[in-house]
C-alpha positions in Angstrom: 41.5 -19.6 -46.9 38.7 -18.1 -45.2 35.8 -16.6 -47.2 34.8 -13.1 -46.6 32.1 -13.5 -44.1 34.4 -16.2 -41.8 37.0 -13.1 -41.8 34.6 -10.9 -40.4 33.1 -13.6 -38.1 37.2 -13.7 -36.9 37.1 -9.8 -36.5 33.6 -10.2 -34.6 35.0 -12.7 -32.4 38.6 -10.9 -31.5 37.4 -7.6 -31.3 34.1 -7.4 -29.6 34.0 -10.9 -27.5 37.4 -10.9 -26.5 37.3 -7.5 -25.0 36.5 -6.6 -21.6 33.1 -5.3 -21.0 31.3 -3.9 -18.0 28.6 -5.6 -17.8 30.8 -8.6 -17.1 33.0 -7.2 -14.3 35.4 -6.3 -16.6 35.4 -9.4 -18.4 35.3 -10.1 -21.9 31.9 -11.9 -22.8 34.6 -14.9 -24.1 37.7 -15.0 -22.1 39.2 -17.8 -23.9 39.4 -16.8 -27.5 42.5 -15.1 -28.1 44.5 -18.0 -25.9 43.2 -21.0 -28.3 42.3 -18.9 -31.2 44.6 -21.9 -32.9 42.0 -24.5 -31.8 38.9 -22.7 -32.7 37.5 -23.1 -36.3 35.3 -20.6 -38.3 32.7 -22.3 -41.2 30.3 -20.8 -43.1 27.8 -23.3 -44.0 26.6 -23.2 -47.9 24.5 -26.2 -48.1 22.6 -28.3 -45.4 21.9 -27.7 -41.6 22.0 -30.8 -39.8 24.9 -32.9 -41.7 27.3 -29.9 -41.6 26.6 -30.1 -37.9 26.7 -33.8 -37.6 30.1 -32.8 -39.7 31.7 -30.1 -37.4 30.8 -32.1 -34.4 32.1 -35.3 -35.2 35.6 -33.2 -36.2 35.7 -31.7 -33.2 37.9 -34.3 -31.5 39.8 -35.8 -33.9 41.4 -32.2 -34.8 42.0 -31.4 -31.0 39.7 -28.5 -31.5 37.8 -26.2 -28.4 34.9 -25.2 -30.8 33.9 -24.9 -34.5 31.6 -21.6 -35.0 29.4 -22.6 -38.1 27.6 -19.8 -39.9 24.5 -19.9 -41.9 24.4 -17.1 -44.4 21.5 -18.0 -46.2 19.5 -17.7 -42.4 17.4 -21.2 -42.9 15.0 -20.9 -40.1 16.0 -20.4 -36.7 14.0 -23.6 -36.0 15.4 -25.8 -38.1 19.1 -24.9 -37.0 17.6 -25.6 -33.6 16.1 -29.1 -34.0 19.1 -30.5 -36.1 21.7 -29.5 -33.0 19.4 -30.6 -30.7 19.5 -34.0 -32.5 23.3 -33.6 -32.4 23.6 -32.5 -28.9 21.0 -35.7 -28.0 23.3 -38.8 -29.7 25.1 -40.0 -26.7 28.0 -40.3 -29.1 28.3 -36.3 -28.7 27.2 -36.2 -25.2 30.8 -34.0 -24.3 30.0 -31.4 -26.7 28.2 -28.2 -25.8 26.4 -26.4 -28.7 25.3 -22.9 -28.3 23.2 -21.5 -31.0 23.5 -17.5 -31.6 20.2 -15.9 -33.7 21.2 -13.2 -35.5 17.6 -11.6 -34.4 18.7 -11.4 -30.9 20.2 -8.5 -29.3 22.5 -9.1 -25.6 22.6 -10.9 -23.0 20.3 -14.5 -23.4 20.2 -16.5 -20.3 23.8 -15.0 -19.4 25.4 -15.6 -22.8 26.6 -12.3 -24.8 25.0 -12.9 -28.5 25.0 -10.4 -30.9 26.3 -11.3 -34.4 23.8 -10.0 -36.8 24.8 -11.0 -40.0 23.7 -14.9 -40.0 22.7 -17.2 -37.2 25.7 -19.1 -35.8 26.1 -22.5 -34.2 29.0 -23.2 -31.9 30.1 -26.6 -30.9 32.1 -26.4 -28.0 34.7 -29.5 -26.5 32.0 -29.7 -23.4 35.0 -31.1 -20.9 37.3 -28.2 -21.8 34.6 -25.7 -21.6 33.5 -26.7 -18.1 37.0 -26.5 -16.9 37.6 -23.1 -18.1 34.1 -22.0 -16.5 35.6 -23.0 -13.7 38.7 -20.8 -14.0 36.6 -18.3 -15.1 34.4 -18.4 -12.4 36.7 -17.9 -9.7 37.3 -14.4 -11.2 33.9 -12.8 -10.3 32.7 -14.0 -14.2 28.9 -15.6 -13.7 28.4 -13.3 -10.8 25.7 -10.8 -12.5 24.8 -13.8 -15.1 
């Protein structure tokens, strides 16, 4: 059962970054979404930063998941979220995940990534392997040109 705010994280996700946009050729900012929509899990995070991280990445694998979007309602600071991925990201037993970190404070494109969810600051572990192959699909579309 989701909780409100993972419903409208879903909603956020289906209806504004799967949906093409101009300023990526016509390209949604995530192509992928609405084909493993299955695969991808929505959190929100009610106690903790860095074990629920430690949590969602070590799960990751095991559940044949693409990502797991966690969300922090209670915005700890944007540092702290920061350091405790970074830790994640830097244990060599995670080294095939990618983690992308979206501050709520920030408004579109950072360093070619499309953020823009307001209501919390989000952190999204990504299967790194799966994502670099579907870059590569992606990219053969015209995608990263303008990134």
């Amino acid at each position: 059962m989701n909780t409100p705010l993972e419903k409208h994280i879903w909603d956020w996700m289906l209806n504004t970054l799967s949906e093409p946009r101009v300023e990526f050729n016509g390209q949604p900012p995530c192509p992928w979404i609405r084909k493993y929509r299955d695969r991808i899990m929505v959190k929100e995070v009610t106690h903790g930063i860095k074990q629920p991280i430690q949590h969602a990445a070590s799960l990751l694998g095991p559940l044949s998941l693409m990502a797991i979007c966690l969300a922090f309602p209670k915005k700890p600071p944007i540092a702290k979220i920061k350091t405790a991925a970074e830790q994640v990201i830097n244990n060599e037993f995670y080294e095939h995940l990618d983690i992308l970190i979206n501050d709520h404070k920030l408004r579109g494109k950072i360093r070619g990534f499309y953020t823009g969810y307001t209501r919390c600051d989000l952190v999204i572990i990504q299967n790194g392997e799966m994502l670099k192959r579907a870059r590569n699909i992606t990219k053969q579309t015209g995608y990263y040109r303008d990134c």
